[in-house]
C-alpha positions as CSV (number, residue, x, y, z in Angstrom):
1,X,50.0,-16.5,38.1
2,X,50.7,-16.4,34.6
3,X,52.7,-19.4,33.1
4,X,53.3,-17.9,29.7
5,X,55.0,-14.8,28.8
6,X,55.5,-13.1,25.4
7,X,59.5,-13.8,26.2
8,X,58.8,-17.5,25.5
9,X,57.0,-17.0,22.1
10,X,59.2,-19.2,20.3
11,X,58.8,-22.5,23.0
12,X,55.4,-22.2,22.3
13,X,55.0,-21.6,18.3
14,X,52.7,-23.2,16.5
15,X,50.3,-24.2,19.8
16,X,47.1,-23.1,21.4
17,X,46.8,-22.9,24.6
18,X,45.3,-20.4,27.5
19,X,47.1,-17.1,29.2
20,X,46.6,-13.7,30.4
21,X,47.1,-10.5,28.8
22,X,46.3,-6.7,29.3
23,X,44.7,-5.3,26.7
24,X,47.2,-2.1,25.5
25,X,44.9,-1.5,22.4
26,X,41.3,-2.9,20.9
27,X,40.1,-1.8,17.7
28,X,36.9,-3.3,15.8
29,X,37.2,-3.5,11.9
30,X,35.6,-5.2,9.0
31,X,36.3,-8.3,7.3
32,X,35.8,-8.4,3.5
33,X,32.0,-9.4,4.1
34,X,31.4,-6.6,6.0
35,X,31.3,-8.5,9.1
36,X,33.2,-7.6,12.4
37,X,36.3,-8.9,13.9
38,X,38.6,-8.0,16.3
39,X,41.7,-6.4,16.3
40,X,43.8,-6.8,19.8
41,X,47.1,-5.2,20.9
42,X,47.8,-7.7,24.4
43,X,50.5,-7.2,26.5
44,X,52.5,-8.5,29.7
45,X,56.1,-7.6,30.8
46,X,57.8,-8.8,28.6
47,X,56.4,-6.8,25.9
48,X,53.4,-6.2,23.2
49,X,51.8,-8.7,20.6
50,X,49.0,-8.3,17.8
51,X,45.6,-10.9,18.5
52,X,42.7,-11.1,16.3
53,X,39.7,-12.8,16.8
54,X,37.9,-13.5,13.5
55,X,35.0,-15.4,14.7
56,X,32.4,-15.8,17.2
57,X,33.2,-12.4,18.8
58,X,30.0,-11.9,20.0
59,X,30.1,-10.4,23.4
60,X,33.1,-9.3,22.9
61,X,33.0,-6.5,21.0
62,X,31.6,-4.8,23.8
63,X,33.0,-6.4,27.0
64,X,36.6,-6.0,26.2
65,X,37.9,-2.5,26.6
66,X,41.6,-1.1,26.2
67,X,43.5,-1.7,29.9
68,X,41.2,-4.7,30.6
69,X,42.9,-7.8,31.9
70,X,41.8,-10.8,29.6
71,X,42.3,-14.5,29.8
72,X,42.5,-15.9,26.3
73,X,42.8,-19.5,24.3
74,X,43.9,-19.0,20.9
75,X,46.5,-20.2,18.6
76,X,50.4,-18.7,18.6
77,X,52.1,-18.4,15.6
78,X,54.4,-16.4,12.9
79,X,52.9,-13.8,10.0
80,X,55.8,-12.3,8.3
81,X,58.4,-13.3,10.5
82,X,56.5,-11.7,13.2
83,X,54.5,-13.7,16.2
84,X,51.1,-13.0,16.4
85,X,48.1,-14.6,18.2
86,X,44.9,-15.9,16.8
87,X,42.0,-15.6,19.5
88,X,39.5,-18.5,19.7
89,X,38.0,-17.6,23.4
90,X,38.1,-14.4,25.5
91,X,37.3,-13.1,28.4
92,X,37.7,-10.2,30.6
93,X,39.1,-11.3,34.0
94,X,38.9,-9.4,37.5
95,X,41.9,-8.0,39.0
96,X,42.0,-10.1,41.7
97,X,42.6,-13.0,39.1
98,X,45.7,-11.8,38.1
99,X,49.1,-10.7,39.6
100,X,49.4,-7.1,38.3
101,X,53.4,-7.4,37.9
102,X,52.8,-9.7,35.2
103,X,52.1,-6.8,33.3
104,X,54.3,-4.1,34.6
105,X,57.1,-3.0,31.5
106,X,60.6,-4.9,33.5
107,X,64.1,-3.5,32.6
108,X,67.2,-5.9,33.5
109,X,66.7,-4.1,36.7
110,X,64.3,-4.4,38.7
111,X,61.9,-1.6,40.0
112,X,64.3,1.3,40.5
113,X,62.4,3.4,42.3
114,X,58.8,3.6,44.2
115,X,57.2,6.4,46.3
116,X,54.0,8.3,47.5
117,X,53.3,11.4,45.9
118,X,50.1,13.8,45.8
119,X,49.2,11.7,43.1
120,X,48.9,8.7,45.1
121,X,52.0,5.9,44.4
122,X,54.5,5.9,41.5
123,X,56.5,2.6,40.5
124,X,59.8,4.0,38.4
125,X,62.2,2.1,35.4
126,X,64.7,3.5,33.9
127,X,65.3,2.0,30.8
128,X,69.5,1.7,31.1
129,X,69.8,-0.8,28.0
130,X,68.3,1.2,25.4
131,X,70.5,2.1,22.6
132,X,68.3,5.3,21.9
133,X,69.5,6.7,25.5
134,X,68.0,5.9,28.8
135,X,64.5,6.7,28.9
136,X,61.9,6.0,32.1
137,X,58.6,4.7,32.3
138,X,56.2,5.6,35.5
139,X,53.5,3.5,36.7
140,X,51.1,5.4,38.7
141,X,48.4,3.8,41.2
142,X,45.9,4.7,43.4
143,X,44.4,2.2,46.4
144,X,47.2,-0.4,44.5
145,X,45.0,0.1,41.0
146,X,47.0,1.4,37.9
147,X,45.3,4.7,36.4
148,X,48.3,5.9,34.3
149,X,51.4,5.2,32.8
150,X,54.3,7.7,31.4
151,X,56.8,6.5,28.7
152,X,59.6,8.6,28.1
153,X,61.7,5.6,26.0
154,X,61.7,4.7,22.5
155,X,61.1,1.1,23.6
156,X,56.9,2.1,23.5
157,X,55.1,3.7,21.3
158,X,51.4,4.2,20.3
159,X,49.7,2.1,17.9
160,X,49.9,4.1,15.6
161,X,53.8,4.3,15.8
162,X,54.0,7.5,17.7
163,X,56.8,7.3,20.4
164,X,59.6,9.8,21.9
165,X,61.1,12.3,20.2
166,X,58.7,12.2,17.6
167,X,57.6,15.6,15.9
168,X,54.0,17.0,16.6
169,X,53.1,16.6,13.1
170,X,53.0,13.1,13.0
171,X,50.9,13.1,16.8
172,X,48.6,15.5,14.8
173,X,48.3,13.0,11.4
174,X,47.6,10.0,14.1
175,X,45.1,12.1,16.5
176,X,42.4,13.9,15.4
177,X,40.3,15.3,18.7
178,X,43.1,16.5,20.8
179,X,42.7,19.9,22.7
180,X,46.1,21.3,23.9
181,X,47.3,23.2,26.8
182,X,50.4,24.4,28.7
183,X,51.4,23.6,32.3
184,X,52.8,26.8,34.0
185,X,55.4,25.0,36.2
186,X,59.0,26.5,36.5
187,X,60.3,25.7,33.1
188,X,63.5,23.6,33.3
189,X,66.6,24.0,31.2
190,X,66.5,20.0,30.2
191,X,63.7,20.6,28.7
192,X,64.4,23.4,26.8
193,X,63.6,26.5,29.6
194,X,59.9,26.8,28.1
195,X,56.6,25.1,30.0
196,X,55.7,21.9,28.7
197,X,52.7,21.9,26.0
198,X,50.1,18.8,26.6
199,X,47.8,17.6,24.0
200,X,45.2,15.3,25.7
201,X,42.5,13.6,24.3
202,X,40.6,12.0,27.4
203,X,37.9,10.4,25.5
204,X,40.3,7.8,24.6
205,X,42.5,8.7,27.6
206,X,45.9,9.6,26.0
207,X,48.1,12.7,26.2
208,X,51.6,13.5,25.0
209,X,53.6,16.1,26.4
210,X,56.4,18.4,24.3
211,X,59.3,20.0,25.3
212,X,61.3,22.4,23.7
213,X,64.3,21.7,21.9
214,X,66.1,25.4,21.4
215,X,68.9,24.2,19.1
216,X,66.3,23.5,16.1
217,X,63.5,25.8,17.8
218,X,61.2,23.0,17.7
219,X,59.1,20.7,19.8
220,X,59.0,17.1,20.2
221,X,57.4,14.0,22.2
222,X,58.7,14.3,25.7
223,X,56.4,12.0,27.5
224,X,53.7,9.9,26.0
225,X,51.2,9.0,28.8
226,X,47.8,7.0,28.6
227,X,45.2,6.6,31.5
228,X,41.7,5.8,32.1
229,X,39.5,7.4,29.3
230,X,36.8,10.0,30.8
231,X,38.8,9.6,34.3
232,X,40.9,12.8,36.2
233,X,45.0,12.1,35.5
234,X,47.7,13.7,37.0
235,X,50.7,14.6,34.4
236,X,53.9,15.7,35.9
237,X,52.5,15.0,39.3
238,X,49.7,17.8,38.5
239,X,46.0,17.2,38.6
240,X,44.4,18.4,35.3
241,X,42.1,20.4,38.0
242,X,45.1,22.7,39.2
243,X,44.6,26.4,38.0
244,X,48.5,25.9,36.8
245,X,46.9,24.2,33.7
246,X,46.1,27.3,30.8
247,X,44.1,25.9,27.7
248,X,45.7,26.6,24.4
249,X,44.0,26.6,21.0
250,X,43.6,23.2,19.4
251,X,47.3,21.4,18.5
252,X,49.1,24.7,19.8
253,X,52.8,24.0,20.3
254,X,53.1,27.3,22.3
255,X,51.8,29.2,24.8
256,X,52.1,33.0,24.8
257,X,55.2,34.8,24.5
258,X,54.3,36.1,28.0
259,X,54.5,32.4,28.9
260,X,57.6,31.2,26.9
261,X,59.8,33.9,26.4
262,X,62.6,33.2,23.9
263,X,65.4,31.4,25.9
């Protein structure tokens, strides 16, 4: 079990020591010499912190992958006024080395809700503390393994700054191979009576969905969800499979008229 969480960053400023982490986001970039580091988002319940490793990465640049659990030694301290974590030793950990609600999002409540579904099981929070409004985020399992997660709260947002509510502009400026298409379920009036439009990009297993807002007859980020890349995902508790999915053209916000008549 974990005995440090990103909620006790200040106890533990300015010391190295070892932990667990998920990794939310990995990226490999260049230092001014040309040679490689890494750059780490790492993650727990309590929240989201940037890691870089500057040397001796070694093995892994190619052993640690986005959603891997990691155990890490490396030194904690502030940049900015922000914490951040300086990565001496990794390693990617097996599940069975971790407790997965270590790294679950938690609210002030705990886990609202939880059922089976034709998806297989979803864990539910509803973010009630938010001063943006009250936003959920669904945890979605199979055999007791996480393959998805769906944020519909301004508390998360992409690493590149993309979160709820956010025009498709700026998901279009961030994302550059997404293919988009519209899910022909009964289109609900909270969402602005017109199907939702996905843009999905499962190379690097991400997807954001957009409702319809009819007072400024625009879209916007609905639901941001991210699951494993190249892997089948089931948005809206609908297998990408199901002949209710219709491909659109490229970063299409709508589908045909015949599809999304004028409310």
């Amino acid at each position: 079990m974990k005995d440090f969480f990103l909620s006790d960053c200040a106890k533990f400023e300015n010391q190295t020591f070892d932990t667990h982490f998920v990794v939310a986001n990995k990226q490999i970039k260049n230092k001014k010499d040309g040679s490689p580091y890494l750059a780490l988002t790492l993650a727990d319940k309590d929240g989201q912190i940037e890691a870089k490793m500057w040397d001796n990465v070694g093995d892994a640049l190619t052993t640690v992958e986005q959603d891997d659990y990691v155990k890490v030694r490396g030194l904690l301290n502030k940049y900015n006024g922000r914490f951040q974590f300086t990565i001496h030793k990794i390693r990617r950990c097996p599940d069975q080395e971790v407790e997965p609600g270590d790294f679950l999002p938690k609210t002030k409540k705990d886990i609202d809700q939880q059922w089976d579904d034709p998806c297989g099981t979803t864990i539910d929070w509803v973010d009630v503390t938010n001063p943006m409004g009250r936003g959920e985020v669904f945890i979605r399992l199979k055999k007791g393994k996480i393959f998805q997660i769906e944020s519909s709260t301004t508390r998360f947002h992409t690493a590149d700054g993309v979160t709820v509510f956010d025009p498709p502009e700026k998901v279009a400026a961030a994302y550059k191979d997404m293919r988009a298409w519209v899910l022909l379920n009964p289109p609900s009036p909270s969402l602005g009576s017109r199907p939702l439009v996905f843009w999905i990009d499962k190379k690097k297993g991400i997807a954001f969905a957009f409702a319809y807002d009819p007072s400024h007859h625009k879209r916007y980020v609905y639901k941001i969800i991210v699951f494993e890349p190249n892997k089948e995902f089931c948005p809206e508790l609908e297998k990408t499979s199901s002949p209710k999915w219709q491909e659109l053209n490229p970063y299409s916000t709508e589908p045909s008229r015949e599809l999304s008549p004028e409310p």
